[in-house]
C-alpha positions in Angstrom: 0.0 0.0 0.0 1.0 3.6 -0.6 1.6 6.0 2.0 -0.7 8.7 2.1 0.4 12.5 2.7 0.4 14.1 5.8 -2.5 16.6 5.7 -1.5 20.1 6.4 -2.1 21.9 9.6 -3.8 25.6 9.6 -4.0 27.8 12.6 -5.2 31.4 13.3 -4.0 33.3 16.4 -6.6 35.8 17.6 -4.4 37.7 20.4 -4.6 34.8 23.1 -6.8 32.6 21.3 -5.6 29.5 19.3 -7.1 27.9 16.6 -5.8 24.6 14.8 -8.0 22.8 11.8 -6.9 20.2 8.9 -7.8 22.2 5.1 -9.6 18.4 5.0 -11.4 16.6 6.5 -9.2 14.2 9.0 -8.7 10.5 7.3 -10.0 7.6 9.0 -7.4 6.1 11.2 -4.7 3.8 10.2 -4.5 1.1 11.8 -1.4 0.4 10.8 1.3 3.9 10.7 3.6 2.4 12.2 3.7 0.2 9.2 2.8 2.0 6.7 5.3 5.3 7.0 8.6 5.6 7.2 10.9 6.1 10.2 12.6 9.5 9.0 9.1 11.3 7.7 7.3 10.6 11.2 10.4 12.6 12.9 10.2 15.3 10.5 6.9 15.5 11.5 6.8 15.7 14.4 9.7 18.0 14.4 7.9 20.5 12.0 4.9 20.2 14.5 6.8 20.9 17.4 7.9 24.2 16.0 4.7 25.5 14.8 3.0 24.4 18.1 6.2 26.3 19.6 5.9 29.2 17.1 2.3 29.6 17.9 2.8 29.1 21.6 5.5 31.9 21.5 2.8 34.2 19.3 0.0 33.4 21.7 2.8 34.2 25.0 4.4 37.2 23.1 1.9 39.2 21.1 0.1 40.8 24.2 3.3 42.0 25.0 3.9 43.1 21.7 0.7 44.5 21.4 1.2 46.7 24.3 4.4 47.8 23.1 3.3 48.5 19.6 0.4 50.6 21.9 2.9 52.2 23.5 4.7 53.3 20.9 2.1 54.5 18.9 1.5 56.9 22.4 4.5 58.1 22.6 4.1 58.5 18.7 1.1 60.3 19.4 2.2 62.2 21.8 5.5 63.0 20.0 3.2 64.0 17.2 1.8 66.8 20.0 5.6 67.5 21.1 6.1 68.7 17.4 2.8 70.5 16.8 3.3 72.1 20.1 7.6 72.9 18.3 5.8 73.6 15.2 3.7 76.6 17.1 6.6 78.0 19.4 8.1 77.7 16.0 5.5 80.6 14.8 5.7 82.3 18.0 9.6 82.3 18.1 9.1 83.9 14.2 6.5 86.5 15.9 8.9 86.8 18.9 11.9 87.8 16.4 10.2 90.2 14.9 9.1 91.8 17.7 12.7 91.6 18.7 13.7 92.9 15.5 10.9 96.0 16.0 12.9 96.7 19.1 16.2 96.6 18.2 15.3 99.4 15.7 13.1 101.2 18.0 16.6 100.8 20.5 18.4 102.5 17.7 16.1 105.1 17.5 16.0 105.8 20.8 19.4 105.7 21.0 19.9 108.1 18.4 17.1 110.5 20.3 19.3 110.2 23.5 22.4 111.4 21.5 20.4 114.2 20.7 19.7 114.9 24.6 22.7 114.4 25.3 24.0 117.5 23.0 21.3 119.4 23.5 21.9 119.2 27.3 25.1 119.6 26.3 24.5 123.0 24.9 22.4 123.8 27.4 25.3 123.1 30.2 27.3 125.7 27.5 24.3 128.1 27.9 24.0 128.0 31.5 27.6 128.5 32.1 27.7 131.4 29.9 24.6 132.6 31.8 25.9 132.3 34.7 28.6 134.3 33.7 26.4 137.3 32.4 24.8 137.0 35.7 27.8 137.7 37.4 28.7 140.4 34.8 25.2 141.9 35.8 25.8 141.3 39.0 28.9 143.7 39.2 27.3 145.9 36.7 24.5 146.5 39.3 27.0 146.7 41.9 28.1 150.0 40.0 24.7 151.1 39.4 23.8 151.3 43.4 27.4 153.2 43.2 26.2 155.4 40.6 22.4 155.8 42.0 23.8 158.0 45.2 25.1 160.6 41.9 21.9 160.6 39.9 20.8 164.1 41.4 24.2 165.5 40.8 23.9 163.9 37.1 20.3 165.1 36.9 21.8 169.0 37.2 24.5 168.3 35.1 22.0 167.2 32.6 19.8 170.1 32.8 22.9 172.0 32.3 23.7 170.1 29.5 20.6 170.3 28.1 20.0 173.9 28.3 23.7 174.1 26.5 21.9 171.8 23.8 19.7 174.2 23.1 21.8 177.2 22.5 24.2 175.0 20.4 21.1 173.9 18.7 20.3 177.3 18.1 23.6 178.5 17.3 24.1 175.4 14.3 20.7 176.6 12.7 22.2 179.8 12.6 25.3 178.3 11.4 23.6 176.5 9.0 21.7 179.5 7.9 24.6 181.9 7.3 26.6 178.7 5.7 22.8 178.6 3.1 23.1 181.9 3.4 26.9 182.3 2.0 26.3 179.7 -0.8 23.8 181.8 -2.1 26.1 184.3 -2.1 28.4 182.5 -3.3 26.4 181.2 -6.0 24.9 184.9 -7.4 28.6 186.2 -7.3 29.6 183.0 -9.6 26.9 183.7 -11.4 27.0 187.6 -11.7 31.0 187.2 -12.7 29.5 185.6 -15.8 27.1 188.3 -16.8 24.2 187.3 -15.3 22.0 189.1 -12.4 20.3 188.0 -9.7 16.4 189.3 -8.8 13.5 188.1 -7.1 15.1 184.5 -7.0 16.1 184.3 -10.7 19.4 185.1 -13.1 19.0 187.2 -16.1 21.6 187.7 -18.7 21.2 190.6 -21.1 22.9 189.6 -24.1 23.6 192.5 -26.1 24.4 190.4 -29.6 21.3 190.9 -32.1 19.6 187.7 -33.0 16.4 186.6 -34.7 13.9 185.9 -31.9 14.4 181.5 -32.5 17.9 182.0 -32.5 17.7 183.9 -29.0 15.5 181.5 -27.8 18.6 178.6 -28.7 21.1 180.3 -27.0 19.6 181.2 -23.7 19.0 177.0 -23.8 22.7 176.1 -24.2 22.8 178.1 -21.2 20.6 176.1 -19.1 17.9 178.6 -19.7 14.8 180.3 -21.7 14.1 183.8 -22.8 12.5 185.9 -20.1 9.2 185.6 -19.2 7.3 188.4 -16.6 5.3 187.2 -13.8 4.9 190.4 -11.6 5.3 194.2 -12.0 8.0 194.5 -10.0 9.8 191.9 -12.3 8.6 194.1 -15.5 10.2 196.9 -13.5 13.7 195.2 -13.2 13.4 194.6 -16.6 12.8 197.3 -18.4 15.5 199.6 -15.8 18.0 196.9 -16.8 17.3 197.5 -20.6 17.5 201.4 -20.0 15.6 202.2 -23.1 17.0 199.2 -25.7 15.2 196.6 -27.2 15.3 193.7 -26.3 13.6 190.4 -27.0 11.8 188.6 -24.3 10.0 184.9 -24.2 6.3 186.0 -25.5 5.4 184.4 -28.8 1.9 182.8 -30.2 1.0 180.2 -32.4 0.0 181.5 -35.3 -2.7 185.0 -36.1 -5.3 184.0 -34.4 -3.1 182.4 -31.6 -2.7 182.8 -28.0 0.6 184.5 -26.6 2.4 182.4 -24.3 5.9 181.9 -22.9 8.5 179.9 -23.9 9.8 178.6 -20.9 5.8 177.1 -20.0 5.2 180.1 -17.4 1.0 180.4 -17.5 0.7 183.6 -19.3 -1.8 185.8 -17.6 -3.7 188.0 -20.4 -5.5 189.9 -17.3 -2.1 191.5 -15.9 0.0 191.5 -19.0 -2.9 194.5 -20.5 -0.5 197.0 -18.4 2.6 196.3 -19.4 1.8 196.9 -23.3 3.0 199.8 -25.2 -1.2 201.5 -26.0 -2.1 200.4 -29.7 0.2 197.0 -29.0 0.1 193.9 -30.2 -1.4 195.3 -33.6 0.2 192.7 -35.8 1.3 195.0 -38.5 1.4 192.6 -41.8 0.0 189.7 -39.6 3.3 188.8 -39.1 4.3 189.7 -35.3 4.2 186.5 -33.6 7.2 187.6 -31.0 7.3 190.2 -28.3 10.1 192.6 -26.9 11.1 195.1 -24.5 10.8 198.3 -26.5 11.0 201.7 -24.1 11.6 202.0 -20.8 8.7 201.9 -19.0 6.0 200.0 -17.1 4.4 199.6 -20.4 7.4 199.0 -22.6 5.9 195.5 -24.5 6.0 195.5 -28.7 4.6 192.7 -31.0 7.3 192.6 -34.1 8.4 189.8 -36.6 10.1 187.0 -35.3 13.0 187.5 -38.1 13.8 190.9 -36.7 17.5 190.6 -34.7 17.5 192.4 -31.2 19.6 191.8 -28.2 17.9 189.6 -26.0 17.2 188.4 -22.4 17.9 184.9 -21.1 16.0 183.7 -17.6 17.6 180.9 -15.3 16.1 179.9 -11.9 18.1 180.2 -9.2 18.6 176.5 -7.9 20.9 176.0 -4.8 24.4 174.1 -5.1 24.8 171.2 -2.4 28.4 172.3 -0.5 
């Protein structure tokens, strides 16, 4: 007879629980195994079945143990995994925390830079005090001499009013100074001028120029000489003039526009036709040929005036105004 296979064994471990079943059903019995298998196969056997009883044994004695290890390690993994959340948020506050520390260090240079600034401001302000406190003591000794000088204010006080009334006379005596001194110049000036020709009345120069020329000519030269022919505000002007000509002609600065124009005077004096009616010579201006368009000094007298041509040549008379010289 063959020998049969030994079946194989199959076994679950469900932690202490043990569980051993054939994949087939169990053969009947031999009667005979002894007989029918060999020697060498039934120790294998049994062998191999000792070691997987053994193996499970071991499982069944072991696992709990292992169990509670892999337990606690997957506690202290847990809890591990807390360690690092808990590192991964100090992590985010140690960021916040730098910043903050950052913030300060350059609010610390700031501040540091504001106390520099104290310190030389308090700096000049020590300066300013000590040179204060110097002034002080200046003042101090200045006052000093005041309280000296208070006990000779009344004596001061009368040598003031003294010195005051002496003010006034040399006040006095420089206006009059300065009056003689305006005085002189215009002395001085009228002599300059009368050395030239020219003489001085009622605050003006006249020069009597005794070379004949046309009336426009006249009028030319008495310009290059800083002046205009004479015009006659007043009768006591009108006197001077016609004394000074002592009965010559002589061409004065009355002239019109034209036949039917108004007379005038050359050097833009408003001509007053109301007072001039005295100092014409009766029946003048006729304006013989309606051609006298210039006036002289004919005779001498208060009404000495003459209306001739403008062509005519007579001496004439230039006007200046007196204007004084700065010393």
């Amino acid at each position: 007879m063959k020998e049969r296979e030994a079946p194989d064994a199959h076994f679950t471990v469900d932690k202490q629980n043990i569980s051993l079943w054939p994949q087939e059903p169990a053969p009947k019995p031999d009667l005979f195994p002894v007989l029918r298998k060999p020697l060498g196969l039934r120790v294998a056997f049994i062998c191999l079945s000792l070691v997987l009883v053994t193996s499970i044994v071991l499982q069944a004695v072991f696992y709990p143990r292992l169990m509670d290890k892999i337990l606690d390690v997957k506690s202290d993994a847990q809890m591990l995994g807390g360690r690092v959340d808990n590192i991964s948020t100090l992590g985010s506050v140690l960021e916040k925390d730098r910043g903050r520390v950052e913030e300060a260090e350059v609010q610390m240079r700031i501040l540091n830079t504001s106390l520099s600034r104290v310190r030389s401001q308090i700096l000049s302000l020590r300066i300013s005090m000590e040179q204060a406190s110097a002034q002080i003591s200046v003042l101090t000794r200045n006052w000093e001499e005041v309280d000296s000088l208070s006990s000779k204010i009344p004596e001061l006080q009368r040598d003031l009013d003294k010195s005051s009334t002496l003010n006034a006379k040399v006040r006095g005596l420089q206006n009059s100074l300065e009056n003689v001194n305006k005085l002189l110049q215009r002395q001085s000036d009228i002599l300059e001028m009368m050395s030239q020709g020219w003489k001085y009345f009622g605050g003006n120069f006249y020069h009597f120029s005794h070379t004949p020329k046309t009336w426009y000519s006249a009028e030319q030269t008495c310009i290059s000489r800083d002046a205009h022919l004479t015009s006659v505000t007043s009768e006591s002007e009108q006197e001077f003039l016609y004394k000074s000509a002592d009965g010559f002609p002589f061409w004065i600065g009355l002239t019109k526009a034209g036949t039917e124009g108004d007379w005038y005077w050359v050097d833009g004096t408003s001509f007053n036709k109301k007072q001039s009616e005295r100092f014409w010579i009766p029946g003048e201006p006729n304006n013989i040929g309606n051609n006298e368009h210039c006036g002289n000094v004919r005779v001498s007298s208060l009404q000495s005036w003459n209306d001739l041509s403008c062509d005519n040549k007579f001496p004439f008379i230039c006007k200046r105004p007196y204007i004084q010289t700065v010393p």
